[in-house]
C-alpha positions as CSV (number, residue, x, y, z in Angstrom):
1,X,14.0,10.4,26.2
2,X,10.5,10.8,25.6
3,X,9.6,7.6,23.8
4,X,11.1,4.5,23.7
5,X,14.0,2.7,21.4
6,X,12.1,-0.5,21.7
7,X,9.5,-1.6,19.3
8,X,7.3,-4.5,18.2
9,X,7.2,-6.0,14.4
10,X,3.8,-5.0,14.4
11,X,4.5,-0.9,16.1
12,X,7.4,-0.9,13.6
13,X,4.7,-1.1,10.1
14,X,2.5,0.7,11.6
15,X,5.4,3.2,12.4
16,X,6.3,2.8,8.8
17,X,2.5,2.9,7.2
18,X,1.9,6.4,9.5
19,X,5.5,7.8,8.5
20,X,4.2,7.0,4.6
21,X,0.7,8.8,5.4
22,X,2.8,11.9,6.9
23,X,4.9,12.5,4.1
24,X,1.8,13.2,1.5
25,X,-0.4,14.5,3.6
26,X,-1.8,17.9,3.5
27,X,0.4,20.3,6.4
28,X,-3.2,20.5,8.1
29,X,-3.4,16.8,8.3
30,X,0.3,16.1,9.6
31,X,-0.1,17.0,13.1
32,X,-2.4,14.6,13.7
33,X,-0.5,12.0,12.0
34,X,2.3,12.6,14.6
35,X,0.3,12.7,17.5
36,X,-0.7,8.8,16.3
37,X,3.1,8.2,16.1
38,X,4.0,9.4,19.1
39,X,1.3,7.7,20.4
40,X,3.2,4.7,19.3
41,X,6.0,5.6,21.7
42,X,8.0,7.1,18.5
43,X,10.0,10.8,19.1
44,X,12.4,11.7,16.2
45,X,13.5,14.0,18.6
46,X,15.0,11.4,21.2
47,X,17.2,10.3,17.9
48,X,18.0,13.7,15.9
49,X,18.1,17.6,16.6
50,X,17.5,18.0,13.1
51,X,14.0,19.7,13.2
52,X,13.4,19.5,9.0
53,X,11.1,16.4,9.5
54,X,11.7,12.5,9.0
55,X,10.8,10.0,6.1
56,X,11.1,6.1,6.2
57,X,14.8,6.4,5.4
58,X,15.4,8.0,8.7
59,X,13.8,5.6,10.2
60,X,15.5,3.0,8.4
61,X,18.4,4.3,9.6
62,X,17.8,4.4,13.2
63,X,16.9,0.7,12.7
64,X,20.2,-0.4,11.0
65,X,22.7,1.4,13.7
66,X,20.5,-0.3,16.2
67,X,19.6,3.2,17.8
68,X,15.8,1.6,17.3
69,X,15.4,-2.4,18.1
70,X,12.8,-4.5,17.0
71,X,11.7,-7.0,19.8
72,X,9.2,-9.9,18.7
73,X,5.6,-9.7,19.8
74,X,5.8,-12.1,22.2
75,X,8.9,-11.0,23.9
76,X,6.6,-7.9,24.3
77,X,3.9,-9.4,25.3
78,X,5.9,-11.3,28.1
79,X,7.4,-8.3,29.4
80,X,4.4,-6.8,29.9
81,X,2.8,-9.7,32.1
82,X,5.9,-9.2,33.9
83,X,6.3,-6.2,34.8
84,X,2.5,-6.3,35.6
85,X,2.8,-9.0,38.0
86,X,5.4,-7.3,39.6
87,X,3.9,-4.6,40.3
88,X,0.9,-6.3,41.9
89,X,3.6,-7.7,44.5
C-alpha cells in the first residue's frame, strides 16, 4: 500500500472537494489535482486495479465497505503526539 486507509473528517472533504475539482478539469490540469490527493495519503490504486479513473462514488464506496475509515480529528491528532513522543524515547 502506498497511502493510507485511515483518514480525518476534515482529509475526507478535502478528498471529496479535490475528487470534484478532478472530474471537470481540463486533462492538463488533472495531474496536478492528483498529485494534491495523494499528497493527502489517498491511492486509488491501493483500493482498485481498475485504471479508468475514480469519481466521488468510488470513493463513497470504499467508505461504506469500510475499505477507507474515517477517524475523528482528535483521535488523529492524539496519535500523532504519540507516536512522536515515542519516538523521542
Amino acid at each position: 500500500m502506498k497511502g493510507k486507509n485511515e483518514f480525518t473528517e476534515i482529509e475526507i472533504e478535502n478528498l471529496k472537494n479535490l475528487i470534484s475539482e478532478k472530474i471537470i478539469a481540463a486533462p492538463d490540469k488533472q495531474k496536478g489535482i492528483r498529485n494534491k490527493i495523494r499528497n493527502l495519503g489517498f491511492y486509488y490504486s491501493d483500493f482498485s486495479t481498475q485504471k479508468n479513473g475514480y469519481d466521488l462514488n468510488d470513493l463513497q464506496k470504499l467508505i461504506d465497505n469500510h475499505e477507507i475509515k474515517i477517524i475523528e480529528n482528535n483521535n488523529y491528532k492524539s496519535k500523532k503526539i504519540r507516536t512522536t513522543l515515542l519516538l523521542l524515547y
